[in-house]
C-alpha positions as CSV (number, residue, x, y, z in Angstrom):
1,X,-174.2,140.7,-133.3
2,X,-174.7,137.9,-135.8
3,X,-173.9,134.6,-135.0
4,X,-172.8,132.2,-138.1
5,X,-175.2,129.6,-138.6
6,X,-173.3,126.4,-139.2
7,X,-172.3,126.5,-135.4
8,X,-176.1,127.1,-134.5
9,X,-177.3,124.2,-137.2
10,X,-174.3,121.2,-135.5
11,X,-176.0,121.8,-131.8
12,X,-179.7,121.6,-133.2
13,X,-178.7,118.9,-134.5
14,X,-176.7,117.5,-131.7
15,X,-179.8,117.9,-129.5
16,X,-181.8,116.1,-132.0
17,X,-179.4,113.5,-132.1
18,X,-179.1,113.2,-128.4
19,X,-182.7,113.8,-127.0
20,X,-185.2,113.0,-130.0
21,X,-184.0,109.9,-130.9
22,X,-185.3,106.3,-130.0
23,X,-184.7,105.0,-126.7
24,X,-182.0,102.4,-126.2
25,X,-183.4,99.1,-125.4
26,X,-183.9,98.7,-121.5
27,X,-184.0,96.1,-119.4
28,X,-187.3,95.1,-118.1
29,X,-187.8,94.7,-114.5
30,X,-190.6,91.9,-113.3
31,X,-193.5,94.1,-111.3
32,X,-195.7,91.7,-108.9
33,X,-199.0,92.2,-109.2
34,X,-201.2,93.5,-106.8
35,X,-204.3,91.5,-106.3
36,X,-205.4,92.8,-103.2
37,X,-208.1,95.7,-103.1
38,X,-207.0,98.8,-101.2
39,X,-209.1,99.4,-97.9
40,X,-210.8,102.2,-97.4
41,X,-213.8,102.7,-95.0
42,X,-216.6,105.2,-96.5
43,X,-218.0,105.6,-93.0
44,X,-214.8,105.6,-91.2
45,X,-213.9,108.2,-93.3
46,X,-217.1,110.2,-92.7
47,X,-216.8,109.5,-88.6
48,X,-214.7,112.6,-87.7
49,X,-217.4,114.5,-89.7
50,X,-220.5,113.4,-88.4
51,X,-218.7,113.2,-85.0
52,X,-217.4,117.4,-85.2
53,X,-221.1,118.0,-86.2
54,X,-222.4,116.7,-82.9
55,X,-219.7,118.2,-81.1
56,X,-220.2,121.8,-83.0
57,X,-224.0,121.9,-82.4
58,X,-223.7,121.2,-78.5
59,X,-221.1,124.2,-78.8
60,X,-224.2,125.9,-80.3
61,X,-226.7,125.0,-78.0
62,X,-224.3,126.1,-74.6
63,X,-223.5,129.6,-76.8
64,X,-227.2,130.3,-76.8
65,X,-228.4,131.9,-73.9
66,X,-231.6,129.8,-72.6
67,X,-233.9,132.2,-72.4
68,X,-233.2,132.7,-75.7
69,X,-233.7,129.0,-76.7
70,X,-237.7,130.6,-78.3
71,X,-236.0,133.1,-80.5
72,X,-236.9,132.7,-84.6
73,X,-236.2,135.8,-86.7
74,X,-239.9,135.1,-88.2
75,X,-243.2,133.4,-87.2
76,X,-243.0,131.0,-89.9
77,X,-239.8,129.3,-88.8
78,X,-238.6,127.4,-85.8
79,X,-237.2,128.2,-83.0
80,X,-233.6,128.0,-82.0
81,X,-234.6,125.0,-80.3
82,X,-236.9,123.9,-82.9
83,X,-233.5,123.8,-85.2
84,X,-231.9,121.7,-82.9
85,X,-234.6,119.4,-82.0
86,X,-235.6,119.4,-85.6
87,X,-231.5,117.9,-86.7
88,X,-231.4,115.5,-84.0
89,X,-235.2,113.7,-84.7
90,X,-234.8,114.0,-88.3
91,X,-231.2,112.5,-88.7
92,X,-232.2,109.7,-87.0
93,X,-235.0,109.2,-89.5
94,X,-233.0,110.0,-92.9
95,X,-230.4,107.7,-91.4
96,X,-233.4,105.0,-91.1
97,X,-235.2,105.4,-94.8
98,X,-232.5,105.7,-96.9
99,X,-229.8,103.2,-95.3
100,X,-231.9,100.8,-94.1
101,X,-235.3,101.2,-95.8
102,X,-237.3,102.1,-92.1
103,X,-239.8,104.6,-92.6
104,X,-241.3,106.3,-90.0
105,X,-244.7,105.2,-88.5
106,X,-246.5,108.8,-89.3
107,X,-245.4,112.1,-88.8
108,X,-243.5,113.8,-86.2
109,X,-245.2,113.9,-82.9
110,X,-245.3,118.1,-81.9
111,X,-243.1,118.9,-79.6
112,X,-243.4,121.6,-76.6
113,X,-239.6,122.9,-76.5
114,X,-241.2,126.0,-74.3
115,X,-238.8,126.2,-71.3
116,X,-236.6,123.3,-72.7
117,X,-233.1,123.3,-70.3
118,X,-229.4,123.3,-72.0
119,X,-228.8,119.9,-70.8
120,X,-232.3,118.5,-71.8
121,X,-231.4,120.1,-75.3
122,X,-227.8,118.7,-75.5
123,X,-228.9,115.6,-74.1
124,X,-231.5,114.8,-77.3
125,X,-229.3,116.6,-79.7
126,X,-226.2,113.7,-77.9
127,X,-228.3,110.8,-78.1
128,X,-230.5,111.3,-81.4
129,X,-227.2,112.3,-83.6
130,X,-225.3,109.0,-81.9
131,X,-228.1,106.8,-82.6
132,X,-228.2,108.2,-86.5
133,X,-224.5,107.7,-86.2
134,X,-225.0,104.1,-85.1
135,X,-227.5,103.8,-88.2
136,X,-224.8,104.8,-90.4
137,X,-221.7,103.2,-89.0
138,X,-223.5,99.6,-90.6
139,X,-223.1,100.5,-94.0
140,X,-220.0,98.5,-96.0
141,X,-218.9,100.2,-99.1
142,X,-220.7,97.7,-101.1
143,X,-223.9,98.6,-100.0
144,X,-223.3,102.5,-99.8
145,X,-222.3,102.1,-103.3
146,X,-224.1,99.6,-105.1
147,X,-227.6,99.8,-103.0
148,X,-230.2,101.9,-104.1
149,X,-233.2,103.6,-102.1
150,X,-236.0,106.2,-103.2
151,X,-235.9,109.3,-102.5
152,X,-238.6,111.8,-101.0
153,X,-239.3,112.9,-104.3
154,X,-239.5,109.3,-106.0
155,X,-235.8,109.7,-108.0
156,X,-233.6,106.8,-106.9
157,X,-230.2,107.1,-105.9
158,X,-227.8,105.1,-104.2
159,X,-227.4,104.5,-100.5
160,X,-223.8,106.6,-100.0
161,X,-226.0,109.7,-101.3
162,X,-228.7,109.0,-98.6
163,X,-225.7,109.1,-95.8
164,X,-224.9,112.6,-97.5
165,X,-228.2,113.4,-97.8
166,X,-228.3,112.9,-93.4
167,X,-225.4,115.2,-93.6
168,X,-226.7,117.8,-95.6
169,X,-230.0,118.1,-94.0
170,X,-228.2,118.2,-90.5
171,X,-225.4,121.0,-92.2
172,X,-228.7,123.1,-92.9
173,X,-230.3,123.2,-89.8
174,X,-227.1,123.9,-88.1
175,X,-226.4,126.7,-90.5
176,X,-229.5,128.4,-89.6
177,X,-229.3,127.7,-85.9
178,X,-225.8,129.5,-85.4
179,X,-227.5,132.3,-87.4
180,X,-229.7,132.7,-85.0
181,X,-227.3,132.8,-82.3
182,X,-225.7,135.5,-84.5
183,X,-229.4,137.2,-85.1
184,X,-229.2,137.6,-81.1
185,X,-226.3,139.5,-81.1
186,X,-224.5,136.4,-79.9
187,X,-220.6,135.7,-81.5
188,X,-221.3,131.6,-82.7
189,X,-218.9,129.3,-82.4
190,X,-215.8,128.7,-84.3
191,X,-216.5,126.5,-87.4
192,X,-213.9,124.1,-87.6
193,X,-213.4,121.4,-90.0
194,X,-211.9,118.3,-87.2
């Protein structure tokens, strides 16, 4: 069927007419300006995080049978309780050098984790990861993002990616603990974001 084009032609140019034209002159409505910055907390935002972390790696240490607390897949690596013990004293430590420029006196002290108890486990895992959390919870925006520290490497980089940098390293260790539990024929549990 073939449609004459005159017809076709007067709606084009209709719609032309109608919808590609200039706008009409509008009325213009006064806007207030907003002078006030928006709040929003960096480290309340991170809170619920940090605080499922804590939560999920005492979930960890009850799934793991005790007398499997000594198990590592290899000779080279730590020990389920190693892993643990390892996120809570190190936390602590990140939280200190790179929010607050602390470093640590010397290294590590060893620790004997043969025989450890769940509750003596939980109980360091608890306290270490609050008092890292305590560490954190000082920082303003301001000096998360316009402080800088120096990494372990020497690069800098702001404060913020020091707090993330405590995150990451505990995300790791946890990450390797609840494979372990898996390793041991365990079911971890349930990763959850809050």
């Amino acid at each position: 069927m073939k449609l004459p084009l005159l017809p076709i032609a007067f709606v084009g140019l209709a719609f032309g007419l109608t919808y590609c034209s200039p706008p009409a002159e509008k009325e213009t409505i006064a806007v207030e300006e907003v002078t006030e910055t928006p709040s929003y907390s960096i480290v309340e935002q991170h809170e619920l995080v940090w605080k499922q972390a804590i939560t999920q790696l005492l979930e960890m240490a009850d799934a793991m049978p005790e007398d499997r607390y000594d198990y590592k897949p290899h000779d080279s690596l730590k020990t389920f309780a190693g892993q643990l013990a390892h996120i809570a004293g190190s936390s602590k430590v990140i939280a200190n050098m790179f929010l607050k420029d602390i470093k640590p006196a010397g290294p590590p002290p060893d620790m004997d984790l043969s025989g450890i108890s769940r509750e003596d486990l939980k109980n360091m895992v608890s306290t270490s990861l609050n008092e890292a959390w305590d560490i954190i919870k000082t920082m303003s925006n301001d000096q998360l993002l316009n402080e800088t520290t120096t990494s372990f490497s020497g690069n800098t980089m702001s404060r913020l990616e020091g707090m993330m940098f405590a995150h990451d390293h505990l995300t790791n260790h946890k990450g390797k603990a609840n494979m372990y539990i898996r390793m041991s024929g365990i079911s971890p549990p349930k990763y959850r974001y809050y």
